[in-house]
N, C-alpha and C positions, 0 to 999 in steps of 0.2 A: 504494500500500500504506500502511496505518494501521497502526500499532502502540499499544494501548493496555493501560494497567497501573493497577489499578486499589489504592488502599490504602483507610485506615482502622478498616476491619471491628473487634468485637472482642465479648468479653459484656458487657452490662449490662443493671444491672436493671429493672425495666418501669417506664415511665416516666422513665426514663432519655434521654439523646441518643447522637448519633453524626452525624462528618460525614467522608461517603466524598469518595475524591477518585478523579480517574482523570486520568492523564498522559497525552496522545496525541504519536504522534511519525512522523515519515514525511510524507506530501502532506499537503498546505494545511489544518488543522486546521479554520480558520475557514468555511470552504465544507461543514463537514459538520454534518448534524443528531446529535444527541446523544442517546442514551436511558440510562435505567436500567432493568434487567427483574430480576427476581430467581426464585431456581424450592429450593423448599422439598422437605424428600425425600419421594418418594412423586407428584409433581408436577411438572404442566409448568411450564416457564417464562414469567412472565407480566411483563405490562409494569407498567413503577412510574410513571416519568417520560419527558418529552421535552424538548428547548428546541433548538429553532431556530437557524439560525446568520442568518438574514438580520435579524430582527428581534428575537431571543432571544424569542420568544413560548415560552411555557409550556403543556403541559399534563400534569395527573394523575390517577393511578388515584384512583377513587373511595376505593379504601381509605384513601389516603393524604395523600389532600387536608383542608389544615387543621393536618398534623400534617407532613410532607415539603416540601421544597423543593428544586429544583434549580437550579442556575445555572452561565454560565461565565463564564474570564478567557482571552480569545481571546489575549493578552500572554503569559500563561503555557501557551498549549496545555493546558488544565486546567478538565473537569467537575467542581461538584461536588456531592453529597447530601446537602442538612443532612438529620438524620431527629431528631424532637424528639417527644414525649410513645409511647414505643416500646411497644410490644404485645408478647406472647409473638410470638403469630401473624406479627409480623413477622420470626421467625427464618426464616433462606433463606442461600444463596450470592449475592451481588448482585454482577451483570455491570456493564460498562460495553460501550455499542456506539455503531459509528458508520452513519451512513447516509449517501447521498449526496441523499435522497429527504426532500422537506419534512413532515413530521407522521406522520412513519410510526410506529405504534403496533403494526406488529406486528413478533413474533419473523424472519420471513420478509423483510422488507420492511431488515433492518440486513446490511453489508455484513463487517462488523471488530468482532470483541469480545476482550474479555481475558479474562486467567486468572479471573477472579471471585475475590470476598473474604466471607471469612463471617462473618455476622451472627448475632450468637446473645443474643436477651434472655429473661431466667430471671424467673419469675414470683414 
């Protein structure tokens, strides 16, 4: 069992930054792949980010790429989101999940998520 809690969330305005964090706690942190997915109202929930735990390989939504980063600290049991030059469109609730499955990009494919945190940039 994973437990993950995710913070940072908050408004700002466009073009603005924000960096999510998510705490994991319970089995072996470092053994699990890591995503971000976010789901805007009206909408599914879609994928942001992933990063790897064996080699921290990276990947991201096209939307996001250029402008989002993710990364962990395996020390700290801790994902985290930088999000820098922000969009309206970037308002959403943004999850934190875990897999135990390498590159998994979809919703289906993650095992453990948290409460989500919300993102809100005002134009």
């Amino acid at each position: 069992q994973v437990q993950l809690l995710e913070s940072g969330g908050g408004l700002v305005q466009a073009g603005g930054s924000l960096r999510l964090s998510c705490a994991a706690s319970g089995r072996t942190f470092i053994r699990y792949v890591m995503g971000w997915f976010r789901q805007a109202p009206g909408k599914e929930r879609e994928f942001v980010a992933v990063i790897n735990w064996k080699d921290s390989g990276t990947m991201l939504a096209d939307s996001v790429k250029g402008r989002f980063t993710i990364s962990r600290d395996n020390a700290k049991n801790t994902v985290y989101l930088q999000m820098n030059s922000l969009k309206p469109e970037d308002t959403a609730v943004y999850y934190c999940a875990a897999s135990p499955r390498m590159g998994v990009i979809s919703v289906l494919g993650y095992d453990y998520w948290g409460q989500g945190t919300q993102v809100t940039v005002s134009s």
